[in-house]
C-alpha positions as CSV (number, residue, x, y, z in Angstrom):
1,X,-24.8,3.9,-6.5
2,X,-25.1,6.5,-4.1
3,X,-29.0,8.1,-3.1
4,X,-30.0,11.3,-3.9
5,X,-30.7,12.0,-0.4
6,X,-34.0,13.6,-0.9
7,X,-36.1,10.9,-1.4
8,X,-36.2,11.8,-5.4
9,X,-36.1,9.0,-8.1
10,X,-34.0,9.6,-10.5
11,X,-35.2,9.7,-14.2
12,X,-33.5,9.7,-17.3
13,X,-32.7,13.3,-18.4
14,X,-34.5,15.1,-15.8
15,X,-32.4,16.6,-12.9
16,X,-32.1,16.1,-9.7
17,X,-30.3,18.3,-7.6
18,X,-29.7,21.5,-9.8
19,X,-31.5,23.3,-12.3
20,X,-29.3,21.5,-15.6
21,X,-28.4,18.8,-16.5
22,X,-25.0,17.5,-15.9
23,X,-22.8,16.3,-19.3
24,X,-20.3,13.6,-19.2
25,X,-16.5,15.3,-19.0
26,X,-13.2,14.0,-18.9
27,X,-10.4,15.2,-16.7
28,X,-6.8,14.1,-16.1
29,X,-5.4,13.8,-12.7
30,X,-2.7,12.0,-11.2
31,X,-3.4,8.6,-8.9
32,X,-2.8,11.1,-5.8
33,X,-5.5,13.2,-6.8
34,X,-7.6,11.0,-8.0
35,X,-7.5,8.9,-4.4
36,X,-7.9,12.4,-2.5
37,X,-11.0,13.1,-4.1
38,X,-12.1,9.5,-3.8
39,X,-11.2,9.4,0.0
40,X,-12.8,13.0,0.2
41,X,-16.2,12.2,-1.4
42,X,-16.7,9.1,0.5
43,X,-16.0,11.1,3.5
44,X,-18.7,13.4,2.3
45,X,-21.3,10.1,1.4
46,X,-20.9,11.5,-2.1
47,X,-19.4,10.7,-5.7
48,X,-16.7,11.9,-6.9
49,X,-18.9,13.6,-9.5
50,X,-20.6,15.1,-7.0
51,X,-17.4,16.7,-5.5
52,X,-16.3,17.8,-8.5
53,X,-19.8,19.9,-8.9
54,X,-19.8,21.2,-5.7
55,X,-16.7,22.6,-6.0
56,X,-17.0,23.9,-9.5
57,X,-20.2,25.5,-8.1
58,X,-17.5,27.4,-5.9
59,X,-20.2,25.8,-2.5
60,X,-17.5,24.9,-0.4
61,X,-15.8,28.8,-0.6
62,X,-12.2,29.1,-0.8
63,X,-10.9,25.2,0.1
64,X,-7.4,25.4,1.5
65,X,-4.5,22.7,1.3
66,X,-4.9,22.3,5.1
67,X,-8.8,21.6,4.7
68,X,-8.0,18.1,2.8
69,X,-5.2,17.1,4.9
């Protein structure tokens, strides 16, 4: 399991680094996808979750092809 980073123990139902809570999704991607975003978060020292959020929270701007190559 990955640390928060803040020095913040992490308690059932009670967030951590945003506001809300976050609720468990599924997606479908292919294997590619799935080991980009893999390689991508642990480039980052973050889940894949995590990725996901911070891109769905539009914090990385507009991400181009060329920035994940």
């Amino acid at each position: 399991m990955k640390s928060t980073g803040k020095g913040i123990k992490r308690t059932k139902n009670q967030p951590v680094f945003y506001e809300e809570l976050k609720k468990r999704r599924n997606i479908m991607v292919t294997n590619t996808a799935w080991e980009n975003l893999i390689k991508a978060s642990n480039s980052l020292e973050i889940s894949v979750s995590e990725l996901i959020e911070r891109v769905g929270r539009n914090m990385y701007g507009n991400i181009k092809k060329d920035d994940c190559d």
